[in-house]
C-alpha positions as CSV (number, residue, x, y, z in Angstrom):
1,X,0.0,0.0,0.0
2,X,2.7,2.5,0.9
3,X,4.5,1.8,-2.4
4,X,1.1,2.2,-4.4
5,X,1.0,5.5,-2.4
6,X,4.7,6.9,-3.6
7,X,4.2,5.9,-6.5
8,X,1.0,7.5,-6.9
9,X,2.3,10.5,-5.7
10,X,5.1,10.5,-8.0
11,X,3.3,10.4,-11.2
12,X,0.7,12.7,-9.6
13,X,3.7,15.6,-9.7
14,X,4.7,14.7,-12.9
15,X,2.1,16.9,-14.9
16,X,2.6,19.5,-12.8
17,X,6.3,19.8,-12.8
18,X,6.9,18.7,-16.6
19,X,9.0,16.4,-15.3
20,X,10.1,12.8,-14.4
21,X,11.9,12.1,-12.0
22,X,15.6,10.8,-13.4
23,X,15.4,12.9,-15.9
24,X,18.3,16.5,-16.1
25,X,16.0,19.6,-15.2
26,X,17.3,22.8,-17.0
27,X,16.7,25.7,-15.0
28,X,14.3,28.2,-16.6
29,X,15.3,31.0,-18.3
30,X,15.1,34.4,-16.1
31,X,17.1,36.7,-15.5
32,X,20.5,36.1,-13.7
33,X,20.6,37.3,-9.8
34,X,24.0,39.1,-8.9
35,X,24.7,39.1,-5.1
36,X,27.1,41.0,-3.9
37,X,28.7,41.5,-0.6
38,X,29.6,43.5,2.4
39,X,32.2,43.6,5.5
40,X,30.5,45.6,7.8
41,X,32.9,45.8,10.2
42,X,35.2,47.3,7.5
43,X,32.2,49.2,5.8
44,X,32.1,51.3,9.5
45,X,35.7,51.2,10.4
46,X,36.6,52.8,6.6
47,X,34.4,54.8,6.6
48,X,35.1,58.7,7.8
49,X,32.0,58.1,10.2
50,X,33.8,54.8,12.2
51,X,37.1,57.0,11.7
52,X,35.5,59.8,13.2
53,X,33.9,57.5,16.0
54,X,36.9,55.5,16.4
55,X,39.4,58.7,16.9
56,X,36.9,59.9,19.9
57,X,37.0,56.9,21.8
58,X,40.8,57.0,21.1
59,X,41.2,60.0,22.6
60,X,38.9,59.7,25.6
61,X,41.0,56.5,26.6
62,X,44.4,58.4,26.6
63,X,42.4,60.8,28.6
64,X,41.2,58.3,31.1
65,X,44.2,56.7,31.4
66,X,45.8,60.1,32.2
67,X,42.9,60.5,34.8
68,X,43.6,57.1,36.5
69,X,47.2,57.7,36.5
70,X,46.7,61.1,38.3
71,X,44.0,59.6,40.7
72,X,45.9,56.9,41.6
73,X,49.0,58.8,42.6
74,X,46.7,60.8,44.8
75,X,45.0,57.9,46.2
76,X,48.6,56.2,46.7
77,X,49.7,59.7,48.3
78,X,46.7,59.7,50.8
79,X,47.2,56.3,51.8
80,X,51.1,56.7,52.3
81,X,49.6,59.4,54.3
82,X,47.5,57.5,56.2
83,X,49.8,54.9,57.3
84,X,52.0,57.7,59.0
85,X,48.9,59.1,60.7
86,X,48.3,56.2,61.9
87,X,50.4,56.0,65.0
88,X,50.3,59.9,65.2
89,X,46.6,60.2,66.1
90,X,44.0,58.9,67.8
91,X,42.6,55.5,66.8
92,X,38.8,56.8,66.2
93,X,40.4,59.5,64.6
94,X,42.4,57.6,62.2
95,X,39.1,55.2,61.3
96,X,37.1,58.3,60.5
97,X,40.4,59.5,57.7
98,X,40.5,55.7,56.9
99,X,36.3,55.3,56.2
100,X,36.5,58.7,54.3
101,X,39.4,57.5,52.4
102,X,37.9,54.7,51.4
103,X,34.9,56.0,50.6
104,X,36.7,58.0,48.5
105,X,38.7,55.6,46.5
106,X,35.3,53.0,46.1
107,X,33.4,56.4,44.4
108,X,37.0,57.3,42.3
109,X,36.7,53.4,40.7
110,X,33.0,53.8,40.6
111,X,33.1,56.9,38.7
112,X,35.6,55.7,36.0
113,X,33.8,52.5,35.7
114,X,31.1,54.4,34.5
115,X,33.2,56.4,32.2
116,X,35.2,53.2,30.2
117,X,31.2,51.8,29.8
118,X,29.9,55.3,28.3
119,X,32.8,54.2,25.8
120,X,31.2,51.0,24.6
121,X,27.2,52.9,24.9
122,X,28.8,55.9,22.5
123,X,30.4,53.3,20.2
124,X,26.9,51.2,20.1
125,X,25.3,54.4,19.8
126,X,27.5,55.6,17.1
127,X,27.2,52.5,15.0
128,X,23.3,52.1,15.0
129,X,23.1,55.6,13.8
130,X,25.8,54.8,11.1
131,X,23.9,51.6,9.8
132,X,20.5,53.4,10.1
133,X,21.7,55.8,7.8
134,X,23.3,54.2,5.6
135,X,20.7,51.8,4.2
136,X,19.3,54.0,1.5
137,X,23.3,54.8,0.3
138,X,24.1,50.8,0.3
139,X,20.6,50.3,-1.9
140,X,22.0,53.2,-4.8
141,X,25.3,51.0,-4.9
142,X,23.9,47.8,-4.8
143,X,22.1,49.0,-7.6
144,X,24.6,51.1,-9.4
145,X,26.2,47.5,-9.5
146,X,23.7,45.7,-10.9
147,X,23.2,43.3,-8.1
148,X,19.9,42.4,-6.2
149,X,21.3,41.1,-3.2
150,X,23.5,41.8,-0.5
151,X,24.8,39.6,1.7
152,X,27.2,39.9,4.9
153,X,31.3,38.9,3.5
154,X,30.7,36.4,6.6
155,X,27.9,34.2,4.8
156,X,30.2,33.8,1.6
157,X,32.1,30.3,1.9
158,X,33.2,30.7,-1.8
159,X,33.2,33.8,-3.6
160,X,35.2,36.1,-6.3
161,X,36.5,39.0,-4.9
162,X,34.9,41.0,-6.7
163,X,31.5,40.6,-5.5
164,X,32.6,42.5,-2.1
165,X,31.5,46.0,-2.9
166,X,32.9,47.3,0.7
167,X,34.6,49.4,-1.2
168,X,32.3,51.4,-2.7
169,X,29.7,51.3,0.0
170,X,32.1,53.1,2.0
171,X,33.1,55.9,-0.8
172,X,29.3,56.2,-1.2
173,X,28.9,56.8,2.3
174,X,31.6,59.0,2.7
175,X,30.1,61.1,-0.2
176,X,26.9,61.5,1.5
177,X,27.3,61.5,5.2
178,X,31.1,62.2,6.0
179,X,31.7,61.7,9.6
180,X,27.8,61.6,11.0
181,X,28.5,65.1,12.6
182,X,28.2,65.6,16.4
183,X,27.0,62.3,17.9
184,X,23.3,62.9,19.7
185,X,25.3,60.6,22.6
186,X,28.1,62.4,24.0
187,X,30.8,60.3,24.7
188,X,32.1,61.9,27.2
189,X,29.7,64.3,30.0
190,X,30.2,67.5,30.7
């Protein structure tokens, strides 16, 4: 019965397919689709946007690492400090310098906690704007290349290099939004 069934089913798609099964199946005539492809971590880190973007963060780590260095001299200072007190003063006095110093020092790595993650928000900021702006400019090259689909470089297994069209994208880009301007996310607060 199960046989009769499969092979009822088989010569049922026949008529619909126009073909038998065994038999070489050319593929219809239509029009050929050209994919191309994109590395979008280059496409934002070429870019005079990602430059732009990258640079800031750049620079507000120098600057933090300047920061900690200074705070941590002062810290180092205060507890060098400290430890001489300690045999100097009173022993409630010296736990009130000690709590404050403390205190101190836990809102100091607190602070600049905050600051190094305002980096990665600004950056994740900074590169949702980019790619939400940048769809209508990758569209216009996709077509001024003759290609209906894009794909991410990271899906291709096998591929000529000359369907990446990074390239482009990124002169596109360039052309029509430079560097993004000033960031609606500030990287770094007043």
């Amino acid at each position: 019965m199960v046989a009769g069934l499969c092979l009822a089913t088989m010569s049922f798609a026949q008529p619909q397919t126009g073909f038998s099964f065994g038999e070489r199946v050319d593929a219809p005539t239509q029009p050929d689709l050209v994919l191309r492809s994109i590395d979008e971590e280059r496409l934002f880190q070429g870019s005079l946007f990602g430059q732009r973007v990258l640079a800031e963060i750049d620079q507000a780590s120098r600057a933090l690492e300047d920061e900690n260095a200074r705070l941590l001299a002062e810290l180092t200072a205060r507890e060098e400090e400290l430890t001489r007190l300690r045999d100097t003063i009173p022993s409630d006095e010296f736990r009130v310098e000690a709590e404050a110093f403390d205190r101190r020092a836990e809102d100091i790595r607190e602070s600049q906690a905050q600051k190094l993650a305002r980096f990665s928000q600004f950056e994740e900021s900074e590169r949702r704007r980019f790619f939400s702006q940048t769809g209508a400019i990758l569209q216009q090259v996709l077509q001024d290349e003759g290609a209906q689909i894009l794909i991410a470089s990271g899906a291709v297994i096998i591929g000529v290099p000359e369907m990446d069209m990074t390239d482009a994208a990124i002169a596109a880009i360039d052309a029509e939004i430079g560097d993004g301007g000033a960031p609606p996310f500030p990287l770094t607060q007043p």
